[in-house]
Structure formats: structure tokens, C-alpha cells
C-alpha positions in Angstrom: 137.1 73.8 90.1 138.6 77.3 91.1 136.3 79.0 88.3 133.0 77.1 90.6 134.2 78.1 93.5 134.2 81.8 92.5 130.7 81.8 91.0 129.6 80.0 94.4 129.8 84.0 96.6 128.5 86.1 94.1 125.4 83.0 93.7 125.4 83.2 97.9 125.2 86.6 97.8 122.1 86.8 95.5 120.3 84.1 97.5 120.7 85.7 100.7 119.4 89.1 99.0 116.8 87.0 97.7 115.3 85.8 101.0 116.1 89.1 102.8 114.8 91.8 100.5 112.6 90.9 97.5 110.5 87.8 98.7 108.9 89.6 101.9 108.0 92.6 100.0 106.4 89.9 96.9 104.7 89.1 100.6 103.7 91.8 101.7 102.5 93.5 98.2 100.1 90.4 97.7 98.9 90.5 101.2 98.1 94.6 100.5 96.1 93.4 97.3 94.2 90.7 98.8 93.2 93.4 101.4 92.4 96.1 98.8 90.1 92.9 96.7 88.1 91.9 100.1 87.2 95.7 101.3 83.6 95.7 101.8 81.2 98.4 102.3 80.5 98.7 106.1 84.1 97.7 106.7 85.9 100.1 109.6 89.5 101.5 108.2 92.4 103.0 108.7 94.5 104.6 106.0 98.4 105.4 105.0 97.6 108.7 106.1 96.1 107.1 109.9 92.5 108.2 108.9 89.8 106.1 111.0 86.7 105.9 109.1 83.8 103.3 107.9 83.4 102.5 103.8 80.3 103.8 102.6 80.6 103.3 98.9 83.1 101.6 96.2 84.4 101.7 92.8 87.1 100.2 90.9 89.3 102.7 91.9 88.1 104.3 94.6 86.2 104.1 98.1 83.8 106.8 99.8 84.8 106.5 103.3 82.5 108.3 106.1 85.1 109.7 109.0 82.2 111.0 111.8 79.5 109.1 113.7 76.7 110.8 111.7 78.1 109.6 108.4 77.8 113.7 107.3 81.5 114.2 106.1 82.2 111.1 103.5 85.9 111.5 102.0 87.2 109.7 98.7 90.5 107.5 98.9 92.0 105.7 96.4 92.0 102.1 97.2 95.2 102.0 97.5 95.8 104.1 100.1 94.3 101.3 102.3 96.5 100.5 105.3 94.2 97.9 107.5 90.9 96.5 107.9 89.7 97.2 111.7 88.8 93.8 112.9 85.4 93.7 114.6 86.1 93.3 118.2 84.8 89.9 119.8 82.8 90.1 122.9 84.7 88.7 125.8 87.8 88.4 124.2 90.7 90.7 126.0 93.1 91.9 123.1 96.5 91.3 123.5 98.9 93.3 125.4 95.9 94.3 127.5 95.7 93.4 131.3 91.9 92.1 132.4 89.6 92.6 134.5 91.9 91.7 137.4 94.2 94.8 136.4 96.4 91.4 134.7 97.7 90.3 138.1 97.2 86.4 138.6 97.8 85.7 142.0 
């Protein structure tokens, strides 16, 4: 019984680590690959390094992103180096943690 009981921390121990550590980042790392497999051309982005820009064209590695209004300067990323996806803004809708039109006061 005594030889169970001191298997039963270390076991503890490894499940906490378990639920703390390596299953968010098995999260996270599919989430990043999901992102990288949807990326469309036209699709507004932001990468690791905080560039804003628009994907002009793909490869299998790679992505041609166009960082100006004109489309004149077009830099290539690695896919990977793909941080977000800029959602499209809907009309109407107020994102969050911004008052409206009211300046956010509701009386």
C-alpha cells in the first residue's frame, strides 16, 4: 500500500504538468496550423514580426504579402511566420472594448 501511495505524487505531479504546460501549447500549435492551411489570397495579416499587409500570392512554403495601398512593395514571408488573420470588419457591429456612438454612456 505504502509503495502506491508513493507513485500517487510523482503520477499527480505529471498530470498537473500535463494540463498546465503541454496540452495548451498541442492547442495552440494546431490552432497556428489550421490558420497557416486556410490563408487565402486577399486575406489581410499580421505577422510575428507586427507587419500589416494583404496576401497577394502563395506557395507551399511561402506567401507574397503586399504592405502599401498601391500593392507596389510585395514582401515574401514564410508561412509560418503568420501571426493572425485580420477579420473583416462587419458593418454596424461596434468591436469590443469600444464605446458607441453615444461615447458608451447608457443613461
Amino acid at each position: 500500500m505504502e509503495e502506491f501511495t508513493g507513485l500517487l505524487l510523482p503520477i499527480a505531479f505529471l498530470a498537473v504538468l500535463y494540463l498546465l504546460l503541454i496540452r495548451p501549447q498541442q492547442k495552440r500549435r494546431k490552432q497556428q496550423e489550421h490558420m497557416v492551411r486556410t490563408l487565402e489570397v486577399g486575406d489581410d495579416i499580421v505577422t510575428i514580426g507586427g507587419l500589416h499587409g494583404r496576401v497577394v500570392a502563395l506557395s507551399d512554403d511561402s506567401m507574397d504579402i503586399a504592405v502599401d495601398a498601391d500593392e507596389d512593395v510585395i514582401l515574401r514571408y514564410e508561412r509560418s511566420s503568420l501571426a493572425r488573420i485580420v477579420a473583416d470588419d462587419v458593418p454596424g457591429d461596434v468591436p469590443e472594448g469600444e464605446p458607441d456612438d453615444d461615447g458608451g454612456d447608457q443613461t
